[in-house]
C-alpha positions as CSV (number, residue, x, y, z in Angstrom):
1,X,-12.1,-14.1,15.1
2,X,-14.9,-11.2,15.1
3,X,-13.1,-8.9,12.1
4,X,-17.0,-7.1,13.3
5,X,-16.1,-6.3,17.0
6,X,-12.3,-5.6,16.3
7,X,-13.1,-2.8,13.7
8,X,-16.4,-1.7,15.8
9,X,-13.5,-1.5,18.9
10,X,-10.9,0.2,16.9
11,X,-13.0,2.5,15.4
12,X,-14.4,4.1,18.5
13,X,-10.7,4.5,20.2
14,X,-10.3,6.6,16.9
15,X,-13.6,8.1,17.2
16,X,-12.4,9.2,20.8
17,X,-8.9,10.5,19.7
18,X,-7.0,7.5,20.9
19,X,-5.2,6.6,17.4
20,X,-1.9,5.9,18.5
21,X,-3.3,4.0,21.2
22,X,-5.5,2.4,18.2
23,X,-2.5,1.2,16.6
24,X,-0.8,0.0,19.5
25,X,-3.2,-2.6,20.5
26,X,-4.6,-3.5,17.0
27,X,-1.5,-3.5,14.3
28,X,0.4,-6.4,13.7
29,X,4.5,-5.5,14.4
30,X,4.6,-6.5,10.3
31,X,1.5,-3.8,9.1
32,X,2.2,-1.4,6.4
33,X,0.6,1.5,5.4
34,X,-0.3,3.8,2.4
35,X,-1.9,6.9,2.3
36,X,-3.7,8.9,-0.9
37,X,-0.3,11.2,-0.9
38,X,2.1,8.0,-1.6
39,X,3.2,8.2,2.0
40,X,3.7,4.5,3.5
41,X,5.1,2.8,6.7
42,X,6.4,-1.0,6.4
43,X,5.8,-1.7,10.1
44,X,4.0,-1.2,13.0
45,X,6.9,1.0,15.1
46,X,7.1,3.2,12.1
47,X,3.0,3.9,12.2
48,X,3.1,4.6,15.7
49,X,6.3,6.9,14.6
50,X,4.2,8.7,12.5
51,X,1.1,8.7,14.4
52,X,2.5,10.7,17.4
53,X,3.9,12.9,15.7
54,X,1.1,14.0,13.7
55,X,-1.3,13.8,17.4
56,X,1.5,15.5,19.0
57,X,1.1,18.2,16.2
58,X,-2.5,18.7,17.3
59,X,-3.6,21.8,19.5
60,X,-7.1,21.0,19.4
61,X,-9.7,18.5,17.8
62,X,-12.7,20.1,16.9
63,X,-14.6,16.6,16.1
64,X,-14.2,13.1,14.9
65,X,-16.8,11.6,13.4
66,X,-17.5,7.8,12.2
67,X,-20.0,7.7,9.8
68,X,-19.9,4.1,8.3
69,X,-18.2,0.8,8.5
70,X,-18.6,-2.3,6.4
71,X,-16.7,-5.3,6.7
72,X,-16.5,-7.8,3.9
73,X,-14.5,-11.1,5.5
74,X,-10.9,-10.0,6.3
75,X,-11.7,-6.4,5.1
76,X,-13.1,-3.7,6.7
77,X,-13.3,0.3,5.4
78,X,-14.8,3.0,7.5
79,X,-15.8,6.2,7.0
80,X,-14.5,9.6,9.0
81,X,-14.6,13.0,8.8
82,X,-11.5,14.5,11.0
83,X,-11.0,18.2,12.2
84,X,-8.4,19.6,13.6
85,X,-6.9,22.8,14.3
86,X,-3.1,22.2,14.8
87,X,-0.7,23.9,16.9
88,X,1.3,25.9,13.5
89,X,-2.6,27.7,13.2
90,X,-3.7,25.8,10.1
91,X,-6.7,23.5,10.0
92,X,-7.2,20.0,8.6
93,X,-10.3,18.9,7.7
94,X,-10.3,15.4,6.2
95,X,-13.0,12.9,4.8
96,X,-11.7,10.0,4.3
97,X,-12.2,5.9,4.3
98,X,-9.7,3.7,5.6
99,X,-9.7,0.2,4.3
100,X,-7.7,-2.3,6.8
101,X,-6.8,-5.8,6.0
102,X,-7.0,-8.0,9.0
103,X,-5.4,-11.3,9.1
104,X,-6.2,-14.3,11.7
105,X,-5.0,-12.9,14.8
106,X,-7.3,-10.3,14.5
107,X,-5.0,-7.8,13.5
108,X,-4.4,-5.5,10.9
109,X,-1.7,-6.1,8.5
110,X,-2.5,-3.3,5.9
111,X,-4.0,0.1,6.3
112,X,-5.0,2.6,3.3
113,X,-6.2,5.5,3.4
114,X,-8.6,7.5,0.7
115,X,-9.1,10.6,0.5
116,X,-13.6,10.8,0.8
């Protein structure tokens, strides 16, 4: 399995806005998440749970950026900047590197998020 073409494919679909469709075709049904404000998901159903309703809470994207990736065997991190202007009028503006663990399907099984 090409841990290198996965991420390079999953990262552009979230480079292009497409995270929930990210999730769909790249978590395992078993992934769990954790986030740099102790908020966690133990499956796949509940990320894309979460993930459309933070999208659906978007009014407009102002950019995505991908700045860097490594991958180190079965791990990968990557570097984003997001911005957003959400639909209550506030802004988010987050820098921040998400580590995935992939496992030998070629899918994730554990997704973290750190605050850049």
């Amino acid at each position: 399995m090409d841990i290198r073409k996965l991420v390079k494919e999953m990262d552009g679909m979230v480079a292009e806005g497409a995270i929930v469709d990210a999730v769909e075709k790249f978590f395992a049904n078993s992934a769990e998440t954790s986030d740099y404000n102790q908020v966690t998901t133990k499956n796949k159903g509940q990320m894309i749970e979460k993930m459309t309703g933070f999208t659906g809470a978007i009014a407009n994207v102002n950019g995505i950026t991908l700045h860097n990736t490594l991958v180190d065997g079965n791990v990968s991190a990557s570097e984003f900047t997001f911005d957003f202007k959400m639909k209550d009028d506030s802004s988010i503006y987050w820098h921040e590197i998400i580590k995935r663990v992939w496992n030998d399907d070629g899918q994730v099984i554990f997704e973290e998020y750190f605050n850049a």
